[in-house]
MDTraj code that builds the backbone (N, CA, C; nanometers):
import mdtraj as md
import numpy as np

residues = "UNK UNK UNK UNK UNK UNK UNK UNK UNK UNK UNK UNK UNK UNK UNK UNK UNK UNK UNK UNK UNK UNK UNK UNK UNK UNK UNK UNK UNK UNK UNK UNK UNK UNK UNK UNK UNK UNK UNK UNK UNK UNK UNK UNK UNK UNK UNK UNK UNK UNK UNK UNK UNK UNK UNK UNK UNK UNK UNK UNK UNK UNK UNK UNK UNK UNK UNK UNK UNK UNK UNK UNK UNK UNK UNK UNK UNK UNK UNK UNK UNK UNK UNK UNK UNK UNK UNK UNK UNK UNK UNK UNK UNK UNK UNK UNK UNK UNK UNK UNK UNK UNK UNK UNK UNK UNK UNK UNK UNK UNK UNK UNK UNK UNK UNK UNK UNK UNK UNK UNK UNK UNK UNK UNK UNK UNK UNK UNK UNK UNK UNK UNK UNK UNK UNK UNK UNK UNK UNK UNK UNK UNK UNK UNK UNK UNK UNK UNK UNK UNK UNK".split()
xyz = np.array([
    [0.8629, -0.4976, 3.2132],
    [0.8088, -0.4686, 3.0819],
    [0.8911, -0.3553, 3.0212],
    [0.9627, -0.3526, 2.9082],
    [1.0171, -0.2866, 2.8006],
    [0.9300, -0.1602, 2.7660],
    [1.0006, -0.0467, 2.7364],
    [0.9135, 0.0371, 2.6422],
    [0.8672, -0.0054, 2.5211],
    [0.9062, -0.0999, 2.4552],
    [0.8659, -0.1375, 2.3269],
    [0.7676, -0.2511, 2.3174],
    [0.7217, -0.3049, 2.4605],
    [0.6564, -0.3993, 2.5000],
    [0.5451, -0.3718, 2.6028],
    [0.5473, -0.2355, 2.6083],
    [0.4091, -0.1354, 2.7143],
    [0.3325, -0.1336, 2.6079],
    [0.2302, -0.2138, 2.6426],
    [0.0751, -0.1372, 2.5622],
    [0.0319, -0.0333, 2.6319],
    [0.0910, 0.0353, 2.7388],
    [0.0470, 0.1796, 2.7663],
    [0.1044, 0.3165, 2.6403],
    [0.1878, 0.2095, 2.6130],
    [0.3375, 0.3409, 2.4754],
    [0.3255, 0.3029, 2.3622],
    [0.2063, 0.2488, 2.3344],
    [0.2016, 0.2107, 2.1802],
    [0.1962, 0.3461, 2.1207],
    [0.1975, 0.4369, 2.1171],
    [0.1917, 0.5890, 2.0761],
    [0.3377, 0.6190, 2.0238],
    [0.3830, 0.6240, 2.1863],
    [0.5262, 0.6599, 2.1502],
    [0.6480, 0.5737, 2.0871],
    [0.6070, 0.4379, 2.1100],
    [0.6568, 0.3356, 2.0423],
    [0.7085, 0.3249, 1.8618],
    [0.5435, 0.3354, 1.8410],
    [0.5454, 0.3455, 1.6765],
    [0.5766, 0.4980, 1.6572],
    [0.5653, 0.5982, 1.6853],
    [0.5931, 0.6970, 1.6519],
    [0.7319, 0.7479, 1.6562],
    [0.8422, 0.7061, 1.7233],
    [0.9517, 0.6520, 1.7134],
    [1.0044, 0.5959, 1.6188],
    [0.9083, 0.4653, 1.5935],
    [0.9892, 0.4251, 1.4694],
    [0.9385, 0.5034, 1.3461],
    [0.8025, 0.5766, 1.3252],
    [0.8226, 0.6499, 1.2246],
    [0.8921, 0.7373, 1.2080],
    [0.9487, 0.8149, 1.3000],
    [1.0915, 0.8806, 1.2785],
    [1.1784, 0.8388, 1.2718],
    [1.2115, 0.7060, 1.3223],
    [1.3368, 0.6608, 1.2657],
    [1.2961, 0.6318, 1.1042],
    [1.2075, 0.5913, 1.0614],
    [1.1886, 0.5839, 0.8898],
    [1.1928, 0.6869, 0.8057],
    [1.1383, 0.7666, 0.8295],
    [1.1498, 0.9051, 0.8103],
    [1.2931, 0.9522, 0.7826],
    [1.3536, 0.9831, 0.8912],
    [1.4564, 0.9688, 0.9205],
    [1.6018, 0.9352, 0.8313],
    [1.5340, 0.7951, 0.8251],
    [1.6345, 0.6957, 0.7393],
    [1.5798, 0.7461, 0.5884],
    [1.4961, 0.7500, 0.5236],
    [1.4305, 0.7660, 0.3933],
    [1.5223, 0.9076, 0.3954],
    [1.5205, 1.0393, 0.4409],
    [1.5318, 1.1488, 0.4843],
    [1.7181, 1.1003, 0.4165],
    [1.7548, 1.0831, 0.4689],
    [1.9515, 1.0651, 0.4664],
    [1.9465, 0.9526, 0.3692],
    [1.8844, 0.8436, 0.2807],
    [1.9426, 0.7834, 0.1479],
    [1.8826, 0.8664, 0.0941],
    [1.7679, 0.9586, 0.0779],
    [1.7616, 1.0293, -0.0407],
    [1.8571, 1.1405, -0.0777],
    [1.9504, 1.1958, 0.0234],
    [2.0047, 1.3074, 0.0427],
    [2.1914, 1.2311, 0.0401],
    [2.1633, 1.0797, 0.0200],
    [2.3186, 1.0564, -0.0158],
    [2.2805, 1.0367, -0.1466],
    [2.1748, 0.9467, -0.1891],
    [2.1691, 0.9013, -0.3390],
    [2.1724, 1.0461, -0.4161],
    [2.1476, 1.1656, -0.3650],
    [2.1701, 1.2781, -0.4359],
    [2.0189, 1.2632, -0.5016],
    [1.8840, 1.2160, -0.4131],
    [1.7579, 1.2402, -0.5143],
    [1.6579, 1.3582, -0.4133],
    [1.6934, 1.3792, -0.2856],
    [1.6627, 1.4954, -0.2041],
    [1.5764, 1.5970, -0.2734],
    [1.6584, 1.6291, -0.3683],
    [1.5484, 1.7481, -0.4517],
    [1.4259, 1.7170, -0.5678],
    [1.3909, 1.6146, -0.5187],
    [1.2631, 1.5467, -0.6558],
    [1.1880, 1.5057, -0.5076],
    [1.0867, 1.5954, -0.5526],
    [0.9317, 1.6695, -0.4433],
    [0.8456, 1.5641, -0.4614],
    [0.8708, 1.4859, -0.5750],
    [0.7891, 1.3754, -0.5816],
    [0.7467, 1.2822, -0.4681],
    [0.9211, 1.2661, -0.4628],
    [0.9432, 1.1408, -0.3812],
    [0.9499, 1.1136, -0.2093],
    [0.8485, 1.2835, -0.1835],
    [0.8021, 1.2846, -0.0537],
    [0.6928, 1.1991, -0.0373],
    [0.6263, 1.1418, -0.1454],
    [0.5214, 1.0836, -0.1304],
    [0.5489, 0.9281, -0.0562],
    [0.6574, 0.9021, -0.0566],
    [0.6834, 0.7841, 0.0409],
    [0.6731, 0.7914, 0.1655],
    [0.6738, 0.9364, 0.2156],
    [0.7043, 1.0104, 0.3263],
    [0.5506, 0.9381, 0.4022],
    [0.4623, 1.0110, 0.3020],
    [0.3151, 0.9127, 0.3392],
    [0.2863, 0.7566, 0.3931],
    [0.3390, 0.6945, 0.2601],
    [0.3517, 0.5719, 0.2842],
    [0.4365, 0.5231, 0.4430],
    [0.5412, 0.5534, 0.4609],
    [0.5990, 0.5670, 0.5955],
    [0.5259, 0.5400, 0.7030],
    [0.4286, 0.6882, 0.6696],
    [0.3610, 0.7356, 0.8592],
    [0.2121, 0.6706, 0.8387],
    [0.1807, 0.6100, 0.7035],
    [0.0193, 0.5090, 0.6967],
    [0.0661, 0.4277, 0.7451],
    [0.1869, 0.3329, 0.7274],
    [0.2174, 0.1997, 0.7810],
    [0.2672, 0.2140, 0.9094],
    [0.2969, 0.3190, 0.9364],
    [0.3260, 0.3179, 1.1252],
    [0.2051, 0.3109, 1.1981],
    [0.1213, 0.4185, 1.1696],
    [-0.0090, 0.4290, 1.2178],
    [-0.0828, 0.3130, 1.2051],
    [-0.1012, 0.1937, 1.0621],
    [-0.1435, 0.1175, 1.1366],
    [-0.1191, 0.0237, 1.1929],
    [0.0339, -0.0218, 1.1904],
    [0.0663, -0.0872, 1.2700],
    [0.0574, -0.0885, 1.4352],
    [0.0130, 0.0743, 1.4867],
    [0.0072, 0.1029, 1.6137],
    [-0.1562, 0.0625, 1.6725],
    [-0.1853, 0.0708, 1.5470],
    [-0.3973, 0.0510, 1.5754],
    [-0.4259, -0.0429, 1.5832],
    [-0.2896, -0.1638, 1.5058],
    [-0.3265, -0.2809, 1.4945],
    [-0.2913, -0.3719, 1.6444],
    [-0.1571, -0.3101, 1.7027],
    [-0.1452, -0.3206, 1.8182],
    [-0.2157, -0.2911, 1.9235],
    [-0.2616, -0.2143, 1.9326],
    [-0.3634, -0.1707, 2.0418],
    [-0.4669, -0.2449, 2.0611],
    [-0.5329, -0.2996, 1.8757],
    [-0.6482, -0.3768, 1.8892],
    [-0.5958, -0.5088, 1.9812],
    [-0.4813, -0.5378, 1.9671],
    [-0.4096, -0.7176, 1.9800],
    [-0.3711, -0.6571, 2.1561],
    [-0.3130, -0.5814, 2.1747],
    [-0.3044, -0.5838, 2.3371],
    [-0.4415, -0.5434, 2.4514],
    [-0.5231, -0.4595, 2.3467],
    [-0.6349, -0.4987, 2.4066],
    [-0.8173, -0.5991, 2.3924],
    [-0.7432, -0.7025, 2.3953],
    [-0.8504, -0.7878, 2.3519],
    [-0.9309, -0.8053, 2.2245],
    [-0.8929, -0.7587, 2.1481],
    [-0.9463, -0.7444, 2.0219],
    [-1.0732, -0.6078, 2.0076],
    [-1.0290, -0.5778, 2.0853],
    [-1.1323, -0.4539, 2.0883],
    [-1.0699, -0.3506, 2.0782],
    [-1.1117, -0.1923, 2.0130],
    [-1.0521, -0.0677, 1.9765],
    [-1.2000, 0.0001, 2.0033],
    [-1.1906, 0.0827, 2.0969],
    [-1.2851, 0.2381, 2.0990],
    [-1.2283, 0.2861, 2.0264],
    [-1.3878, 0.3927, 1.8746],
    [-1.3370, 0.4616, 1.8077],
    [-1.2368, 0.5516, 1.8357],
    [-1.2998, 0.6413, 1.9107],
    [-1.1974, 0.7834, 1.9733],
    [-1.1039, 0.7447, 2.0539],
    [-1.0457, 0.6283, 2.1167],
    [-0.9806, 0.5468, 2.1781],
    [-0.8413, 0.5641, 2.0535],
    [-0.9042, 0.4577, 1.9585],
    [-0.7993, 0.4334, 1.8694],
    [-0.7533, 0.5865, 1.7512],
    [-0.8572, 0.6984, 1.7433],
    [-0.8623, 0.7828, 1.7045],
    [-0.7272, 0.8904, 1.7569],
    [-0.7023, 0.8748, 1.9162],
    [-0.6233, 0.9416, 1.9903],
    [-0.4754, 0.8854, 1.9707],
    [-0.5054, 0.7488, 1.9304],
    [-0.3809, 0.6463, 1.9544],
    [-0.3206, 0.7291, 1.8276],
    [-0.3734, 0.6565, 1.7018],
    [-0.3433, 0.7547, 1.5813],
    [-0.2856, 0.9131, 1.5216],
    [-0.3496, 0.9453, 1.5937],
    [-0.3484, 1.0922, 1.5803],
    [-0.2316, 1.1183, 1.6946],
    [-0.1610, 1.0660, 1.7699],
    [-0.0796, 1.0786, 1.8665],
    [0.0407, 1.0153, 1.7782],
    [0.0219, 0.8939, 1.7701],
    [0.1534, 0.8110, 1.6897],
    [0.2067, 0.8981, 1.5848],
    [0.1075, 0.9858, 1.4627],
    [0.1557, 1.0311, 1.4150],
    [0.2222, 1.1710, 1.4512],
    [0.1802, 1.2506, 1.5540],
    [0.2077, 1.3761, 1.6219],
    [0.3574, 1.3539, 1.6483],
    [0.3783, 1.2126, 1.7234],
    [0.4891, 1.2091, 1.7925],
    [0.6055, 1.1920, 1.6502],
    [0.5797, 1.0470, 1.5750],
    [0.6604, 1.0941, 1.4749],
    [0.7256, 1.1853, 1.3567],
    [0.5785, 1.2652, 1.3405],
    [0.6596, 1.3961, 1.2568],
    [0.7173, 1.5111, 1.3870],
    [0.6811, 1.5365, 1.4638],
    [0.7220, 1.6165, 1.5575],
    [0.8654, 1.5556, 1.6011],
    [0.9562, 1.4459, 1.5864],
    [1.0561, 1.3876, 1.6169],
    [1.1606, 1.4242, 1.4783],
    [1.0986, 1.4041, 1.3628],
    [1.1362, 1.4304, 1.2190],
    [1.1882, 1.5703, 1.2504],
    [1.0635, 1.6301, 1.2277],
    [1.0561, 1.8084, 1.2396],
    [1.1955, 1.8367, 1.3187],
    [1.1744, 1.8304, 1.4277],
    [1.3257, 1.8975, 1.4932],
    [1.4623, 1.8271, 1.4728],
    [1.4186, 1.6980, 1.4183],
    [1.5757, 1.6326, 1.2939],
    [1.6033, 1.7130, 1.2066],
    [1.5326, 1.7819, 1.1288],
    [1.4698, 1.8435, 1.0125],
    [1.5454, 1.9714, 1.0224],
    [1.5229, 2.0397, 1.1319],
    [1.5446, 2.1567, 1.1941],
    [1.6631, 2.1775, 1.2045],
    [1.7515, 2.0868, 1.3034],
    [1.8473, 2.0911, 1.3104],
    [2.0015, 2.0494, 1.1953],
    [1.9009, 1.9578, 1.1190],
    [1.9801, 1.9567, 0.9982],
    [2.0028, 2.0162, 0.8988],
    [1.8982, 2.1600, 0.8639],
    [1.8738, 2.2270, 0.8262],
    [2.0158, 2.3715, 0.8810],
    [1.9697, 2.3487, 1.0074],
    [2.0909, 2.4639, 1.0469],
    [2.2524, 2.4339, 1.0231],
    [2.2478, 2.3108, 0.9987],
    [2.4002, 2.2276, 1.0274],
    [2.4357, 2.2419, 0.8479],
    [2.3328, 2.2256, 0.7685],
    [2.3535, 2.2277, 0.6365],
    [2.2770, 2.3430, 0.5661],
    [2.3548, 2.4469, 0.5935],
    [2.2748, 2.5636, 0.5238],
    [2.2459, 2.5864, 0.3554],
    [2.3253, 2.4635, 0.3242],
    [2.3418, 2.4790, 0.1690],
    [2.2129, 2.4390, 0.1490],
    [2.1707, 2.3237, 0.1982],
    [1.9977, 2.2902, 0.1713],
    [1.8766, 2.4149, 0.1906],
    [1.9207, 2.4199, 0.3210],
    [1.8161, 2.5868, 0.3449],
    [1.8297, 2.6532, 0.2233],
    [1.9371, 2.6851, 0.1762],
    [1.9512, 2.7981, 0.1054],
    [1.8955, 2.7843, -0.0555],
    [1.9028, 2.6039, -0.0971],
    [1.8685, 2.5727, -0.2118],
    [1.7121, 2.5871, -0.2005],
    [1.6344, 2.5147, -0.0841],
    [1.5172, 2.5680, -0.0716],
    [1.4917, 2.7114, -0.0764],
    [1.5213, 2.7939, -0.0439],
    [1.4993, 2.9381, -0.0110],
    [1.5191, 2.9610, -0.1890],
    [1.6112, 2.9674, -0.2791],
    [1.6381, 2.9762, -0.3995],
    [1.5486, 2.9376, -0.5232],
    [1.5014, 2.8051, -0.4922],
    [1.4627, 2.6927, -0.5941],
    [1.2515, 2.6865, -0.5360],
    [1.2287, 2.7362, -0.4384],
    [1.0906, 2.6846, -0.4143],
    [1.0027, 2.8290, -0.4010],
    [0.8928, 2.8368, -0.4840],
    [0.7951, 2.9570, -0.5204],
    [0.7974, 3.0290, -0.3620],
    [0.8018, 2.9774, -0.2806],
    [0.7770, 3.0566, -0.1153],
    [0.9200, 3.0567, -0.0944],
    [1.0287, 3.0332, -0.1064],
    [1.1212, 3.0171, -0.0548],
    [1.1779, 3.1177, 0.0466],
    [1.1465, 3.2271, -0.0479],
    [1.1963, 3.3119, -0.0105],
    [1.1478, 3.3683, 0.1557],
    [1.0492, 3.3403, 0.1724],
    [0.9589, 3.3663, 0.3319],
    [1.0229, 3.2580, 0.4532],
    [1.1334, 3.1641, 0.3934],
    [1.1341, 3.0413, 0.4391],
    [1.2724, 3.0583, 0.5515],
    [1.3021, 3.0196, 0.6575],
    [1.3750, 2.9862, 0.7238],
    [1.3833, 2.8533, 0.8127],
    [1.4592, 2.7714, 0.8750],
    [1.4908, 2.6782, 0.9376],
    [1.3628, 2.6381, 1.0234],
    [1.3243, 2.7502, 1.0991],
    [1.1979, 2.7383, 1.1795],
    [1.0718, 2.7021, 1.1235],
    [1.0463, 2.7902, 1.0155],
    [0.9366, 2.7685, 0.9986],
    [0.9350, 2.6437, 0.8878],
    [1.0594, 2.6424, 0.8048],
    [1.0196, 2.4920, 0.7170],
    [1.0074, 2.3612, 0.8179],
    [1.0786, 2.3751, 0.9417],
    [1.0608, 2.2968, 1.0258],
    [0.8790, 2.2616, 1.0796],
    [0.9008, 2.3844, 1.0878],
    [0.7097, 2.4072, 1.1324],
    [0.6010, 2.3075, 1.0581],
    [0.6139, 2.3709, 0.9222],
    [0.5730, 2.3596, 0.8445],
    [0.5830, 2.1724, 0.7536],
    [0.6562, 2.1045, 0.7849],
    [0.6863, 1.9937, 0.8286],
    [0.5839, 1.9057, 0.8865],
    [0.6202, 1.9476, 1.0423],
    [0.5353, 1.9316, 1.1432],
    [0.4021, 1.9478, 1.0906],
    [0.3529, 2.0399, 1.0895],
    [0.1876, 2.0731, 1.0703],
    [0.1332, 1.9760, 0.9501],
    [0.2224, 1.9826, 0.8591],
    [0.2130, 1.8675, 0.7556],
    [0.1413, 1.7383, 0.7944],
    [0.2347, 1.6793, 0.8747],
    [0.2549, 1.5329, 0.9506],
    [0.1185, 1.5479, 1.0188],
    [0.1324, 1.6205, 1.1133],
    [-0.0128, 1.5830, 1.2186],
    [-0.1563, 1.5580, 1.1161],
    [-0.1418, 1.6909, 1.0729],
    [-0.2952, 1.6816, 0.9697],
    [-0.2682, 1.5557, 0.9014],
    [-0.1955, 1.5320, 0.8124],
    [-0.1837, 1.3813, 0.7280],
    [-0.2243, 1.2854, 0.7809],
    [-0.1513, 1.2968, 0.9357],
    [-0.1928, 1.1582, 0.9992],
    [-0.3406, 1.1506, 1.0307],
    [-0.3900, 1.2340, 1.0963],
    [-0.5128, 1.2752, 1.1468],
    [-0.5888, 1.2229, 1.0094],
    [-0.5764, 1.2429, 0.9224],
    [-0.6893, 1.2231, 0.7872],
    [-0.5898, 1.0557, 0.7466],
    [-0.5032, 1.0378, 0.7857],
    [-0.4841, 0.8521, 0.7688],
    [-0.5471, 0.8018, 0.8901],
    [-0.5353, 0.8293, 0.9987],
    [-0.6150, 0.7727, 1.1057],
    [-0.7279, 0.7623, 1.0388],
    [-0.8182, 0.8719, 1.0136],
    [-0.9606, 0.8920, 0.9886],
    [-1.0253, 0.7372, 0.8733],
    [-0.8929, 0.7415, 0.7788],
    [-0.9606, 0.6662, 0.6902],
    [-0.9179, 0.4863, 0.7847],
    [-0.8062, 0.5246, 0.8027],
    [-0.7928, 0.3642, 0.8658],
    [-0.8709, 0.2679, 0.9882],
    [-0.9519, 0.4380, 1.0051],
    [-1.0370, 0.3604, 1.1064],
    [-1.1663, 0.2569, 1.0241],
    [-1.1895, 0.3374, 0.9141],
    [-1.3141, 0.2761, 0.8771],
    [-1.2547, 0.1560, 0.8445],
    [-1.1196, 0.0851, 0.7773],
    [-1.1169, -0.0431, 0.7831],
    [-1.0755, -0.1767, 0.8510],
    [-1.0189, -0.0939, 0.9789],
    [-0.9924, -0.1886, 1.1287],
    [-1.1170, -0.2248, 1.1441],
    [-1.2302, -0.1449, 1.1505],
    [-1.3822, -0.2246, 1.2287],
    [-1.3375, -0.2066, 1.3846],
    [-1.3980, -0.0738, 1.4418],
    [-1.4089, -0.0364, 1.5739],
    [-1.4661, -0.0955, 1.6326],
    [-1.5178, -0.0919, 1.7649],
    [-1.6515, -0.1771, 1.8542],
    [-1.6840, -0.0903, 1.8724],
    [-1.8630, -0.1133, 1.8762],
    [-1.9860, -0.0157, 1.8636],
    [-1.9779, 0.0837, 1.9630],
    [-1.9893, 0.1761, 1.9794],
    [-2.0307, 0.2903, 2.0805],
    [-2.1102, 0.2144, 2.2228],
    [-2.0523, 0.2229, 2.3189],
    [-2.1253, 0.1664, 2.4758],
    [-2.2759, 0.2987, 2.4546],
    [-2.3588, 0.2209, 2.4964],
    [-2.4798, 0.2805, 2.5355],
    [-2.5160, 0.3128, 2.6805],
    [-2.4890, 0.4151, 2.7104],
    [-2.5283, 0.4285, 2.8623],
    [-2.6260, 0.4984, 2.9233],
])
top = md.Topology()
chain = top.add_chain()
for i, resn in enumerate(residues, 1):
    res = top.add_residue(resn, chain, resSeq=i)
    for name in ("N", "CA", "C"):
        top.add_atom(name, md.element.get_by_symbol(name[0]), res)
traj = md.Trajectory(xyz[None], top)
């Protein structure tokens, strides 16, 4: 069995590829020269909703059609951890390699000035998890979990 074919790694699986999307979105916006329009992080969203549920949707299909809330809650909230946390230190390091960006941020953004490699990296990160965590939240209500075991 493949890593990309473990229903034990559906976590790390999709969260992978949301960094590779990320990723990829991340470097055409920054060749097309549109990098600096804040807008168009909002795809950034779109990205890590469609990873996440593609990972919930998997989980439901490798395990029998069934998803525990907090089951699939962990799956989620993990898929997305792993992919902005993969971003983030892309982020990081591209940041150090291209200081002209750091520096346009640091210049051009109301906090900038507090801002270095680390912490916009950080700050990234912390982004991603919470986002995902509140896309999990809502995507659970429209997968349809199985009821709570009564014991």
């Amino acid at each position: 069995m493949s890593f990309f074919t473990d229903p034990k790694r559906i976590p790390e699986n999709y969260g992978l590829r949301i960094a590779g999307g990320l990723i990829a979105y991340f470097l055409i916006m920054k060749i097309t020269g549109l990098a600096h329009h804040v807008e168009l992080r909002l795809f950034n969203l779109v990205i890590l909703v469609g990873g996440i549920y593609l990972s919930l949707r998997k989980f439901k299909e490798t395990h029998e059609d069934h998803i525990n809330y907090f089951r699939a809650l962990i799956t989620g909230v993990t898929t997305a951890a792993i992919g902005t946390l993969v971003f983030a230190v892309f982020l990081f390091g591209y940041m150090k390699v291209d200081t002209e960006m750091m520096q346009s941020i640091i210049d051009n953004e109301p906090m900038g000035r507090y801002l270095n490699p680390y912490m916009a990296a950080f700050i990234v990160a912390l982004e991603g998890v919470f986002s995902g965590l509140l896309a999990t939240f809502i995507l659970l209500n429209f997968l349809g979990t199985d009821e709570p075991t009564q014991g």
